[in-house]
C-alpha positions in Angstrom: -2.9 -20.5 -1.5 0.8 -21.8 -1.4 1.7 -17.5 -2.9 -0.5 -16.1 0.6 1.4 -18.5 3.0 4.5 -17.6 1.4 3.8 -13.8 2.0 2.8 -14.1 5.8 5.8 -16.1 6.4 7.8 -13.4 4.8 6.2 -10.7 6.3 6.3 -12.2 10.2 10.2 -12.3 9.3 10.6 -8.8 7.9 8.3 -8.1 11.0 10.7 -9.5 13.7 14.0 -8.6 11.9 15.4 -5.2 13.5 16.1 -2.5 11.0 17.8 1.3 11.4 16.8 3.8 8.7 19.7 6.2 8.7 17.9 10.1 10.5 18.0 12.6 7.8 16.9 16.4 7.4 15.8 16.0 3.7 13.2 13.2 4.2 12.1 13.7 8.4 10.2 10.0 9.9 10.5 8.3 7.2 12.5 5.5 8.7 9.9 5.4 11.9 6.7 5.4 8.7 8.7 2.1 7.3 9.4 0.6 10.6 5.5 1.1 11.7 4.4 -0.6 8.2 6.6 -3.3 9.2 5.2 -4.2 12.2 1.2 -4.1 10.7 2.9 -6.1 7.2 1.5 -9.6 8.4 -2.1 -8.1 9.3 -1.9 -6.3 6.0 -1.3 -10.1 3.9 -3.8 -11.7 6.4 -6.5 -9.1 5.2 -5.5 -9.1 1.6 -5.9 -13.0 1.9 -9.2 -12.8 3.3 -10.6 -10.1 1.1 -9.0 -12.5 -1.2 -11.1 -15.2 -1.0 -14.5 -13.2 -0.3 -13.5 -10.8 -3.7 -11.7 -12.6 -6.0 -8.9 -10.6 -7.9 -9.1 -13.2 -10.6 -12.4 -12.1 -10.8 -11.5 -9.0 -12.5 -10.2 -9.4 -16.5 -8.6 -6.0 -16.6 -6.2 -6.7 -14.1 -5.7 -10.1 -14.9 -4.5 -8.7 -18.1 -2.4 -6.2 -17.2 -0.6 -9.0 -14.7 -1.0 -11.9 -17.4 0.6 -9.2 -20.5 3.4 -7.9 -17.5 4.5 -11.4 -17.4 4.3 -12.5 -20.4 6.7 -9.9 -21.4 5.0 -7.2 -23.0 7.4 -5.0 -25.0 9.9 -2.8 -22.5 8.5 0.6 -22.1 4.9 -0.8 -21.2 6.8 -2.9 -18.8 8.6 0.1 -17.4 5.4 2.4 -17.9 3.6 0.0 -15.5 6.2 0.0 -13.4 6.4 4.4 -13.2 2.4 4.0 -12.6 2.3 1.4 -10.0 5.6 3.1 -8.1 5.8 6.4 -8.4 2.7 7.8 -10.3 0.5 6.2 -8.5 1.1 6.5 -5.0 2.0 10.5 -5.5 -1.3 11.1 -7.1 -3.2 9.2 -4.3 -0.9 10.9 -1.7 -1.3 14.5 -2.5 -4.9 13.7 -2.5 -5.8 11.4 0.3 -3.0 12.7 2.6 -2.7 16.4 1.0 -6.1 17.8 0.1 -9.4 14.6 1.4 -7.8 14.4 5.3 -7.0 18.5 5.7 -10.5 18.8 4.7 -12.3 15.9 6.5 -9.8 17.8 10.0 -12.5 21.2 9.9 -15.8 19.2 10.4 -14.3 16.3 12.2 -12.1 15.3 15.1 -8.9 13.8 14.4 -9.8 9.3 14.4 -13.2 10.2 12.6 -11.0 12.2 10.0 -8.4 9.5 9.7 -11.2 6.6 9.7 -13.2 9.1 6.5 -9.9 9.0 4.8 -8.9 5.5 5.1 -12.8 4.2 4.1 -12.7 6.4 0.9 -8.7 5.0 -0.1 -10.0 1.6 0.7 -13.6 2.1 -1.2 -11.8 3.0 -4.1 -9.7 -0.1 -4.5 -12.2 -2.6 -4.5 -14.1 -5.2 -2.4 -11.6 -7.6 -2.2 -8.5 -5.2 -1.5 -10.8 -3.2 1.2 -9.6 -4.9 4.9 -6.1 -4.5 4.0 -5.8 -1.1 2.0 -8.1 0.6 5.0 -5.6 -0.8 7.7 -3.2 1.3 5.1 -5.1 3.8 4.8 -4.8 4.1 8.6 -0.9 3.8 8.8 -0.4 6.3 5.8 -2.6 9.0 7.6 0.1 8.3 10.8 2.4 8.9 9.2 1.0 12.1 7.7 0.0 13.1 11.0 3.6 12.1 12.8 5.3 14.1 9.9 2.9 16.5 9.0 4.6 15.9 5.4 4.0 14.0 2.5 7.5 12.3 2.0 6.5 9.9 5.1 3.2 8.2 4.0 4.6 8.6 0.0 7.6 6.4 1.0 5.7 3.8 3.2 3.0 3.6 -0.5 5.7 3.0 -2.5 6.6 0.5 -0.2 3.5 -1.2 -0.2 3.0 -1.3 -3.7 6.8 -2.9 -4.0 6.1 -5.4 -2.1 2.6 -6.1 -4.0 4.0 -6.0 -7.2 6.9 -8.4 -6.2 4.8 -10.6 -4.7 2.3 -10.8 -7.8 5.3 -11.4 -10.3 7.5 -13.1 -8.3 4.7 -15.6 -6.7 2.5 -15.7 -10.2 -0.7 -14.7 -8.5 -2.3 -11.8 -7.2 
């Protein structure tokens, strides 16, 4: 409980702190993607906390294990594999389908909020019960930014982010 209070602490003060992502050519509204994450970050933990408590995480051995092993200090390139999946493996693979190939497709039969609702639902549905309120509110800002950008680097960024932030939190706070 003590871990979830910490996080929506921390995230109303990232929330009010004013930050300015540098413009750049190579990697277009990135800096605005961040900046919108930001501002929906306490929602996020608030959600995550509630699903949380109705969906146990702790319920689940298999990630348990992977956090309890992580911690415990597994040998180094599982450590660092883990890492690659959770950071950069991870969030590409989901990207370039969710943002790249499921919205595109879900745009022909339906209008633009139906599409981006479809989307979110399915990214949400497919990380669990207790990680649905808060990973379909994510869903939702990843698909903004896909639409703002109308490029993958923006919503790819802003995942990574997330899953930062998650992974921090579950080894710096000791629970997930």
């Amino acid at each position: 409980m003590l871990s979830w209070t910490v996080l929506l602490l921390l995230s109303m003060f990232l929330r009010g702190r004013r930050f300015r992502f540098p413009a750049s050519a190579a990697w277009p509204g990135i800096g605005e993607s961040l900046l919108t994450y930001l501002r929906w970050l306490p929602l996020i933990v608030l959600l995550a906390w509630i699903g949380n408590l109705l969906f146990p995480i702790r319920s689940n051995p298999l990630i348990m294990e992977l956090v309890r092993n992580f911690r415990g200090g597994i040998n180094l390139p599982v450590q660092l594999a883990l890492v690659f999946f959770v950071l950069i493996l991870g969030p590409l693979a989901e990207e370039a389908y969710f943002r790249g190939v499921l919205y595109p497709a879900l745009l022909g039969p339906m209008n633009r909020p139906i599409a981006a609702l479809a989307s979110a639902g399915v990214f949400a549905l497919l990380h669990g019960p207790g990680a649905f309120p808060a990973v379909f509110l994510l869903g939702l800002i990843l698909v903004r930014a896909y639409e703002r950008e109308r490029t993958l680097a923006a919503p790819l960024a802003v995942h990574v982010a997330h899953n930062l932030l998650a992974l921090l939190a579950c080894l710096l706070l000791g629970e997930i």
